[in-house]
N, C-alpha and C positions, 0 to 999 in steps of 0.2 A: 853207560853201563853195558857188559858184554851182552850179547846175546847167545843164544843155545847152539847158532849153527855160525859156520865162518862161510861167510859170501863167497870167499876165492874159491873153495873147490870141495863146497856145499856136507864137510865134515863136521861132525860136532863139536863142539869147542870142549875142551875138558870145563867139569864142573869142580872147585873147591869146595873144602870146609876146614872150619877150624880146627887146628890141632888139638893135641889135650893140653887142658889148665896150667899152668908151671913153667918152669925152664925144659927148654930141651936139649938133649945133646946135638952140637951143628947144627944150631937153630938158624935159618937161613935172615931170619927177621933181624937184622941188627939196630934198628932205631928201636927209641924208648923214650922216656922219660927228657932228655936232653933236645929231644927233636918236640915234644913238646911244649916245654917249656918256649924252649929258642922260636916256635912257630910263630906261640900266641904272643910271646913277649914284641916280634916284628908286626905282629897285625893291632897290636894297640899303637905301635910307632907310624901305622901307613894311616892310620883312621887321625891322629893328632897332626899328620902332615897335611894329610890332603882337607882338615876341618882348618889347619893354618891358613894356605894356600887361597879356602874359598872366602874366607876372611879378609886375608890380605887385597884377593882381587876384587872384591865386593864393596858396597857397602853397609854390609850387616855387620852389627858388634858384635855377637854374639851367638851362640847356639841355640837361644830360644826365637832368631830371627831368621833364623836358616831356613830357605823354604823345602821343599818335600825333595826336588833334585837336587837338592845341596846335601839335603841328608842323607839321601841312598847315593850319592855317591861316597860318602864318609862309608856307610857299611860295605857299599862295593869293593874297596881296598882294602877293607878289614878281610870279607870273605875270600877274596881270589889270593891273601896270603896266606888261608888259613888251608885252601884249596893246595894252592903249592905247597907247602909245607907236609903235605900227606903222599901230592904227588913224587915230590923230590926223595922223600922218605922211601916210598918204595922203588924208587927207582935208585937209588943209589947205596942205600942200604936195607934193599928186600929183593924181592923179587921181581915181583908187581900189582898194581892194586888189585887186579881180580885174586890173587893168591893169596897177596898179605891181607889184602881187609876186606876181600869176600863182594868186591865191589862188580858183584854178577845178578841177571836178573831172569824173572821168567814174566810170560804174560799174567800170570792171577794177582801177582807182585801189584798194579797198579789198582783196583778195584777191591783189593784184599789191604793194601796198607793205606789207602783213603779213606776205607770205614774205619780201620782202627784209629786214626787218627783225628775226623769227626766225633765219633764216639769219646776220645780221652777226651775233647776239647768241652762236649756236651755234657755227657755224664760226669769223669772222675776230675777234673776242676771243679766245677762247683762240690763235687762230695766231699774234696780236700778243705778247699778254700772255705768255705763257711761255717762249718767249726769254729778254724782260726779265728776267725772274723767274730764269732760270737762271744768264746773261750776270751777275746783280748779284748773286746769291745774297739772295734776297729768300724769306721766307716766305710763300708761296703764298696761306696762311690769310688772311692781309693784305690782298692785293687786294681779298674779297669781304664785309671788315667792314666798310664804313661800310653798305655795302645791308643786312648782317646788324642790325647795332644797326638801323638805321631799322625791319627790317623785327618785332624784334624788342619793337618800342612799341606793332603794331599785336595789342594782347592779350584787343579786346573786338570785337565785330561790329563800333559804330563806325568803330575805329580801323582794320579791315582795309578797311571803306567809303573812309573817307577817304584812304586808300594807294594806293587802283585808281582814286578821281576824281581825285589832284592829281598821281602819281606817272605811272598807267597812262594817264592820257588828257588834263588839264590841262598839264602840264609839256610834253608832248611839241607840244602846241598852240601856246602859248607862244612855246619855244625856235626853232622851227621858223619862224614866224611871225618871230620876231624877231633871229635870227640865219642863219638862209640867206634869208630875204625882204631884212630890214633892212638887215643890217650886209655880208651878202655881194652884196644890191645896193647898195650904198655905196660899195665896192669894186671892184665892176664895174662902174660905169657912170664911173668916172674915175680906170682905171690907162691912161691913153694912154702911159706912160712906160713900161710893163712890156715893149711890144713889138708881137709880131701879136695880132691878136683871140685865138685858141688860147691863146696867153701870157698873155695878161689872164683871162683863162678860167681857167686851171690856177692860178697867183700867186694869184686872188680865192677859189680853195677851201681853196686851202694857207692862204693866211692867216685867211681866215674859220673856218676848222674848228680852226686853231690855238689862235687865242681861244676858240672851242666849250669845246675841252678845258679852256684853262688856266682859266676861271672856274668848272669846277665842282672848282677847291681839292684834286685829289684825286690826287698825284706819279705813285703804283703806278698809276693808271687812264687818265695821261695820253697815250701812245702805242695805248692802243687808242680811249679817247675823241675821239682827234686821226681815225683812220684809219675810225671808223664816221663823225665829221661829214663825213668829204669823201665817203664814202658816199652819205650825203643828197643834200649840193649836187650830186653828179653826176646822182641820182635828179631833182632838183626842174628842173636845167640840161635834160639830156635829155629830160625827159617834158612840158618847157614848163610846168609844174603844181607846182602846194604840196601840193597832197594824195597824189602819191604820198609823198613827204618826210613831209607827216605819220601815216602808216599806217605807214609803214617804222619811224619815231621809236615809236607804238604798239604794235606786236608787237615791236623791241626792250627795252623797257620790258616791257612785261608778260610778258616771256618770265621778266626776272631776276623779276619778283615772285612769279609763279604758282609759280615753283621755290624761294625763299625760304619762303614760307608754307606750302605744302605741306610745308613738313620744317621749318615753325617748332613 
C-alpha cells in the first residue's frame, strides 16, 4: 500500500478518493463487470488445478485428506489470481490501484481497522448469527465447523504457519482488493439507474457484500458474512482508503483463528 511521502525525493504522494456514484463522462476506469467475472471465474480454475495437481502427486483421495499445506496452497492460487486480476485491471484498463481502488494507507489505518475488525467478529456475528440460529432451529455447533475442520488440519507448526499467512493475512488481502475495490467499484461507478449518488452508494454495498457472502459457499454463515462485508465497503467508502477494509478483514480473520487454535 502507498505511503503518504515518496522516499526518492521526500514529496508527498498525491492522496485519491473516490469519484461520485454513477457513470462518468472519460471515465478513466475501464474494467467492470467483465474483469470480474473473467477474474473469479480463472481463480476457481487455479484452486481445481492446483487441488488436481496435489492429488494426482499425493496419496490423498480426496479433500477431506488434504492436510493444512495442501489446503493453503489450493487458496493461495485462488488468492494471487484474484490479486492479479485487480492488479492487471488497473493496470491496463485504469490507472492504478492507488487511484482506481484507493489502495492508499496512513498510519491510524492499522490500529483503527484491527479494532473494527475484532469488534465485527466479537460483537456483530454473534448479534447476527443467533437469531438465525434460534428463528430456524439450527444447531449452533454448526455454524463454526467449517473454521473448526480447517482449523483442525493445521496439526504441525507448518500447517498452523500456513493458516495465519493465507487465512490471517493473504485471503483478507485478496478479497478485499477484489471484491470492495473490483467488483464493488464495478457497481459503483455504473448504477446511474439506482437513483441519488446515496442510492447508488447503499445498492452498490448491498449488493457487493451479497456476493461477498454467497461465494464463500457457506448458508449458516451467510447473513453474518453478508453484514460484516458491508461493514468493510462502508470502512473502505468512508475512509477513502483499502487499508482500513484491509486491517478490519485482518483482525476479523485472526480473531476466529487465534480462538480456534488456542482450544484446538
Amino acid at each position: 500500500m502507498s505511503g503518504t511521502v515518496d522516499s526518492e525525493d521526500n514529496l508527498p504522494l498525491e492522496e485519491y478518493a473516490f469519484p461520485p456514484p454513477g457513470r462518468l463522462e472519460n471515465d478513466w476506469r475501464k474494467w467492470g463487470f467483465g474483469q470480474v467475472i473473467v477474474g473469479y471465474g480463472l481463480s476457481l480454475v487455479a484452486s481445481i488445478v492446483t487441488l488436481s495437481l496435489i492429488l494426482e502427486l499425493t496419496n490423498f483421495n480426496d479433500w477431506d485428506d488434504v492436510p493444512m499445506w495442501g489446503v493453503s496452497l489450493v487458496g493461495l492460487s485462488q488468492q494471487l489470481v484474484l490479486i492479479a486480476a485487480v492488479v492487471i485491471s488497473a493496470r491496463t484498463f485504469g490507472f492504478n490501484l492507488q487511484k482506481d481502488f484507493l489502495f492508499q494507507s496512513k498510519k491510524a489505518d492499522v490500529p483503527r481497522g484491527l479494532c473494527y475488525g475484532v469488534a465485527a467478529q466479537i460483537l456483530v456475528v454473534p448479534a447476527v448469527t443467533y437469531p438465525f440460529v434460534w428463528i430456524f432451529d439450527i444447531d449452533a455447533d454448526r455454524i463454526s465447523e467449517p473454521a473448526r475442520e480447517l482449523s483442525d488440519k493445521a496439526t504441525s507448526s507448518l500447517g498452523v504457519i500456513a493458516i495465519i499467512v493465507t487465512v490471517g493475512i493473504l485471503a483478507p488481502l485478496a478479497e478485499e482488493l477484489f471484491f470492495r475495490g473490483l467488483l464493488y467499484g464495478a457497481i459503483r461507478k455504473r448504477g446511474d439507474s439506482l437513483g441519488s449518488e446515496k442510492s447508488i452508494v447503499w445498492i452498490s454495498i448491498i449488493v457487493s457484500s451479497a456476493i461477498f457472502s454467497a461465494i464463500h459457499f457457506q448458508l449458516l454463515l451467510f447473513p453474518a458474512l453478508f453484514v460484516v462485508g458491508m461493514i468493510f465497503a462502508l470502512i473502505y467508502e468512508r475512509s477513502q482508503r483499502l487499508a482500513p477494509a484491509i486491517w478490519a478483514h485482518i483482525g476479523f480473520n485472526a480473531t476466529t483463528l487465534l480462538s480456534l487454535l488456542a482450544f484446538n
